[in-house]
C-alpha positions in Angstrom: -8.3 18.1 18.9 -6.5 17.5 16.0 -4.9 20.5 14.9 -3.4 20.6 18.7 -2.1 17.1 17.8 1.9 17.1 16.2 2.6 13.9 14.0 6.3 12.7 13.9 7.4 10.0 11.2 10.9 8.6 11.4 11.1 9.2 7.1 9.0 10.7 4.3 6.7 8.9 1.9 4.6 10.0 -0.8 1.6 9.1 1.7 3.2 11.3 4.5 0.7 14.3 5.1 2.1 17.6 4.6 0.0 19.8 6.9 1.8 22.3 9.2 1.9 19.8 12.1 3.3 17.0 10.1 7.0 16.5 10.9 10.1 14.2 9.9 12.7 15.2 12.3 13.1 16.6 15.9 11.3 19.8 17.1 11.1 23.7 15.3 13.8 25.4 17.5 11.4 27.8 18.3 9.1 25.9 19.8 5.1 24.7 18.9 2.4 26.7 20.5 -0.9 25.2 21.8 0.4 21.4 21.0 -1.1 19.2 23.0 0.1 15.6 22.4 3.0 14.4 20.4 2.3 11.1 18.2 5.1 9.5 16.3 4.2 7.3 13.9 6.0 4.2 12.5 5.3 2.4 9.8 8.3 -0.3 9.7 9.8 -2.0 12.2 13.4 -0.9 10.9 12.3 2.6 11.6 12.1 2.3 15.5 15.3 3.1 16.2 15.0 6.6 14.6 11.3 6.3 16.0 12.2 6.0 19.6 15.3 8.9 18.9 12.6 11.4 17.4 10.5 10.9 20.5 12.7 11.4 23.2 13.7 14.5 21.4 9.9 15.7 21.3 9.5 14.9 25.0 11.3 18.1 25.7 8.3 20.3 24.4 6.7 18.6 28.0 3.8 17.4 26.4 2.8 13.3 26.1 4.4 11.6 23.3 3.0 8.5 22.4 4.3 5.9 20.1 2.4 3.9 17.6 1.7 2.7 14.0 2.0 -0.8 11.9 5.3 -1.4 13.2 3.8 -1.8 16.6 1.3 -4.7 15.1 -1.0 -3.5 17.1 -4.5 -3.3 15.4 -5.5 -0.7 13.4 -8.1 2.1 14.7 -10.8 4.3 13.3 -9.2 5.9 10.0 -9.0 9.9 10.2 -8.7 10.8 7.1 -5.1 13.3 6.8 -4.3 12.4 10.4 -1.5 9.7 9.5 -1.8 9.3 5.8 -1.9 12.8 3.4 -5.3 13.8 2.4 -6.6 11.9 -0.4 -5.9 8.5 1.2 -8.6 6.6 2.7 -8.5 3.0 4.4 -12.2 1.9 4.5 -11.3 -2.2 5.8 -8.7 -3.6 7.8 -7.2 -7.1 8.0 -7.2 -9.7 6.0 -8.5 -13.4 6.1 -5.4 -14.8 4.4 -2.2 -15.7 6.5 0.5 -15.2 3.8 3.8 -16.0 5.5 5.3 -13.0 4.5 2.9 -10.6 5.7 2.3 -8.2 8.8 -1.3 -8.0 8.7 -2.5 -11.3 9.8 -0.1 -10.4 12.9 -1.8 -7.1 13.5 -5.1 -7.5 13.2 -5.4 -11.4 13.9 -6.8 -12.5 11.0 -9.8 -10.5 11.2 -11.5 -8.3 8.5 -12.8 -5.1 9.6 -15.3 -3.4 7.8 -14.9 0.9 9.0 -16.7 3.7 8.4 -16.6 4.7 5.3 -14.6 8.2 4.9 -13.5 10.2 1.7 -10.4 9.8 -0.7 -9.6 8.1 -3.7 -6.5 6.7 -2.7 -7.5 2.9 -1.5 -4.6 1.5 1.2 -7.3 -1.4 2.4 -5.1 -4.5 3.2 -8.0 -6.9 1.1 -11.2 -4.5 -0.1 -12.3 -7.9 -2.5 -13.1 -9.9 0.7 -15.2 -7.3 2.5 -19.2 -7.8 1.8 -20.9 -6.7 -2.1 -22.6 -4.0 0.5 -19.3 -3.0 1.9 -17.5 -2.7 -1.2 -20.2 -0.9 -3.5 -20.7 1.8 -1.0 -16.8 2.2 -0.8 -17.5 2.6 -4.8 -20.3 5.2 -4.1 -17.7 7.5 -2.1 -15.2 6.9 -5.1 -17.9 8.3 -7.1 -18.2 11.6 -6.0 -14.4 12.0 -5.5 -13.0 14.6 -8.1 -10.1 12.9 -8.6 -10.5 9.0 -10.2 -9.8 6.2 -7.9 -6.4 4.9 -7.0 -6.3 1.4 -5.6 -2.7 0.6 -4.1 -3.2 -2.6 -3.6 -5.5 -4.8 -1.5 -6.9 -6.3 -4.8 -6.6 -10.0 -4.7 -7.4 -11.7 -7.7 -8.5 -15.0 -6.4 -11.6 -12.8 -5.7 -11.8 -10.7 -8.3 -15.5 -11.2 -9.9 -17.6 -9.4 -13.3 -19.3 -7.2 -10.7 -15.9 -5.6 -9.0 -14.5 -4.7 -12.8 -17.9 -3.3 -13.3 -17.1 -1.0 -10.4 -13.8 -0.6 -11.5 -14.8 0.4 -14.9 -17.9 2.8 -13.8 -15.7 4.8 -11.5 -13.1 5.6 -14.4 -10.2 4.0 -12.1 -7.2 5.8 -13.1 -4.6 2.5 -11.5 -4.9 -0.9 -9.2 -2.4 -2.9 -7.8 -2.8 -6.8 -7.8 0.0 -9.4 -6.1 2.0 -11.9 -7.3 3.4 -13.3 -3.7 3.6 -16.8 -4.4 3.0 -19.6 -7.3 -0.5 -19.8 -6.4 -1.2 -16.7 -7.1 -0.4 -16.7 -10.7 -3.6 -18.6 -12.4 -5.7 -16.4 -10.6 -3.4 -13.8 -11.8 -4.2 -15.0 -15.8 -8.6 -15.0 -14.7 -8.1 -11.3 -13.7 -6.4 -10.1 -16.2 -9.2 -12.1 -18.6 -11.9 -10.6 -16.8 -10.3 -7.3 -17.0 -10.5 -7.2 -20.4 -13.3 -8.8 -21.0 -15.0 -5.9 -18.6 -13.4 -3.3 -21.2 -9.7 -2.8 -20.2 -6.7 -3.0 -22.0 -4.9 -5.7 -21.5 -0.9 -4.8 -20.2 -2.1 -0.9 -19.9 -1.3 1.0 -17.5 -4.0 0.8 -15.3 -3.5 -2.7 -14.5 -0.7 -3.5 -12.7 0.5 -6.0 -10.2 3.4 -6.3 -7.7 5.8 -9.1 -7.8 7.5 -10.1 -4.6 10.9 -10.8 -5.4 14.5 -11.6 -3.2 13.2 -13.5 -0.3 15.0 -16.5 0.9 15.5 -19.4 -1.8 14.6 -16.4 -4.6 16.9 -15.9 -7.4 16.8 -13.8 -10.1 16.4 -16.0 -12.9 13.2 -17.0 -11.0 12.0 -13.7 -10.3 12.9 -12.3 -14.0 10.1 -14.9 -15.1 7.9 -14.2 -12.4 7.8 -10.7 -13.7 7.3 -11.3 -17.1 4.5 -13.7 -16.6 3.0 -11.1 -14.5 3.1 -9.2 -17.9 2.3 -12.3 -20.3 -1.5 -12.2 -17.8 -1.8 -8.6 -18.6 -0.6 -6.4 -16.0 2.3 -4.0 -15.7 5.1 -5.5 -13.5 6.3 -3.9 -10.5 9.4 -5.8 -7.9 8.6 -5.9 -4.5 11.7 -6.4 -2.5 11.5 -8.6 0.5 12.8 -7.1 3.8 12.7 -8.2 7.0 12.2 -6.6 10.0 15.3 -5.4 10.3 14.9 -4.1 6.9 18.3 -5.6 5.5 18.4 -6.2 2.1 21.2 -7.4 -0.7 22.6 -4.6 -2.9 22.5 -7.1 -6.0 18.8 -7.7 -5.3 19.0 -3.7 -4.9 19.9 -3.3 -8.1 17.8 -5.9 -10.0 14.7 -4.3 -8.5 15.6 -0.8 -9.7 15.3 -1.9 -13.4 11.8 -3.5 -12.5 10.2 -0.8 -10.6 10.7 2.4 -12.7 7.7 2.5 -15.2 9.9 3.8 -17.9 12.2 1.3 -17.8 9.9 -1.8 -17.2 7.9 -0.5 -20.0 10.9 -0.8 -22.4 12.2 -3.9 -21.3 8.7 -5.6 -21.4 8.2 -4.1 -25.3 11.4 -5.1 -26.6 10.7 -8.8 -25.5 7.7 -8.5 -27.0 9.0 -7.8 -30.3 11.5 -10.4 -30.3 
C-alpha cells in the first residue's frame, strides 16, 4: 500500500523523504502509474495555502487526495517510518503533558502523552521522550542501540526531567547531538542542573553535542534580552541555537531575521561564544 501511495509537501526540509514518490510541487507531466491515493502533507499552518494549491493540482491524476499533517492539529497517528519523515527519523511518543503557550502540541494531541510502537531510526522528533515511562524510554534506547548510525535527538529533551539514568543512556548509546529548550525564564535553572548532570555523566561541558534552542522574537522580546538569553544558554553548557517565533501566519520581522542568522549558523555562534569568552 505504500509504494502506491504519492506524498506531496508544500516545501523541502532536511526531514522531507526522498523516495521516488516523494514530491514538492504539482504532478510529473507524464503522469504516475499504479498511484492510488494522493496525501499532501503539511507541516505549518503558513503552508496551507500552497497546500491546498498542490492538491487541487494532484486531483487531476483522478485519484483521492487527502490532506493532513501538524498544521491540521489533528493528533498524530501510528508512525511509518519514511512515509512522512526521510528514513532515519523515528517518532516513538507523541504529546506532551506541558501547555507552553507557544506551542502546537498541547493543541494537537490534547495534552496527552502517547507512548507508540517502537520503530527504527536514530533520528528522535518525539515532542517530550523524558516524560514517557523508564520502560518506555530504555527500550527507545535499546532500538538506538542497534542503529548503525549514533543517535540524534532533535529535541523533545526537557531538562526539568533530565535524571543520572537518561545521561547514562545518553552516554552508553554514543549520542552523536541533543537538543534541549530554553522557552521561557523557568526554564533556565533547570537549564544550569542539565548541563551539571551532563558533565558530571562524562560530557563536555559547551561541546557540541549538547546544545539547546533559545526561543527568541516573540512579542515583548528584544534583542538585548535575547542576546543574554543565549549566552546564558552557553554560560550552563550548551551550544546556543535562536528559535524564531512565528505565528501561524508565519510572519516574522526582517531585523529579528537577521539577528537570528548570526545565532543559528554553528560556525558563527561558535566564534562569537569564544571570543566572549576570552574577554
Amino acid at each position: 500500500m505504500y509504494l502506491k501511495i504519492a506524498r506531496v509537501f508544500p516545501r523541502r526540509t532536511k526531514a522531507t523523504p526522498d523516495d521516488p514518490l516523494a514530491f514538492t510541487g504539482p504532478p510529473p507531466r507524464g503522469g504516475l502509474l499504479d498511484i492510488e491515493e494522493v496525501h499532501v502533507s503539511v507541516a505549518f499552518t503558513y503552508d496551507m495555502e500552497k497546500a491546498c494549491q498542490l492538491a487541487e493540482q494532484w486531483m487531476k491524476l483522478g485519484v483521492p487526495v487527502h490532506m493532513g499533517g501538524p498544521a491540521f492539529n489533528m493528533p498524530g497517528g501510528y508512525f511509518v517510518p519514511g512515509m512522512y519523515l526521510k528514513k532515519g527519523y523515528v517518532i516513538t511518543s507523541r504529546g506532551c503533558p506541558n501547555r507552553c503557550w507557544f506551542c502546537s502540541v498541547p493543541r494537537r494531541e490534547g495534552g496527552r502523552l502517547r507512548e507508540l510502537p517502537i520503530t527504527e531510526g536514530n533520528i528522535v522528533l518525539d515532542d517530550n521522550l523524558l516524560a514517557c515511562s523508564r520502560q518506555h524510554i530504555e527500550a527507545v534506547f535499546e532500538m538506538l542501540g542497534r542503529q548503525k548510525e549514533r543517535p540524534i535527538f532533535t529535541g523533545g529533551l526537557e531538562a526539568r526531567l533530565l535524571r543520572p539514568w537518561h545521561v547514562d543512556l545518553l552516554r552508553e548509546s554514543r549520542t552523536q547531538r541533543m537538543y534541549f529548550a530554553y522557552d521561557t525564564p523557568d526554564d533556565y535553572e533547570p537549564l544550569v542542573e542539565a548541563g551539571r548532570l551532563l558533565q558530571a555523566g562524562g560530557f563536555e561541558r559547551k561541546s557540541h553535542k549538547a546544545c539547546c534552542y533559545v526561543l527568541i522574537g516573540y512579542r515583548g522580546d528584544t534583542m538585548e534580552a535575547a542576546e543574554k538569553r543565549l549566552r546564558d544558554a552557553w554560560k550552563a553548557g550548551f551550544i546556543p541555537y535562536a528559535m524564531l517565533y512565528r505565528d501561524e501566519k508565519g510572519v516574522v520581522d526582517s531585523e529579528w531575521r537577521k539577528f537570528q542568522r548570526l545565532w543559528v549558523r554553528p560556525a558563527i555562534v561558535m566564534s562569537q561564544l569564544k571570543e566572549s569568552d576570552g574577554r
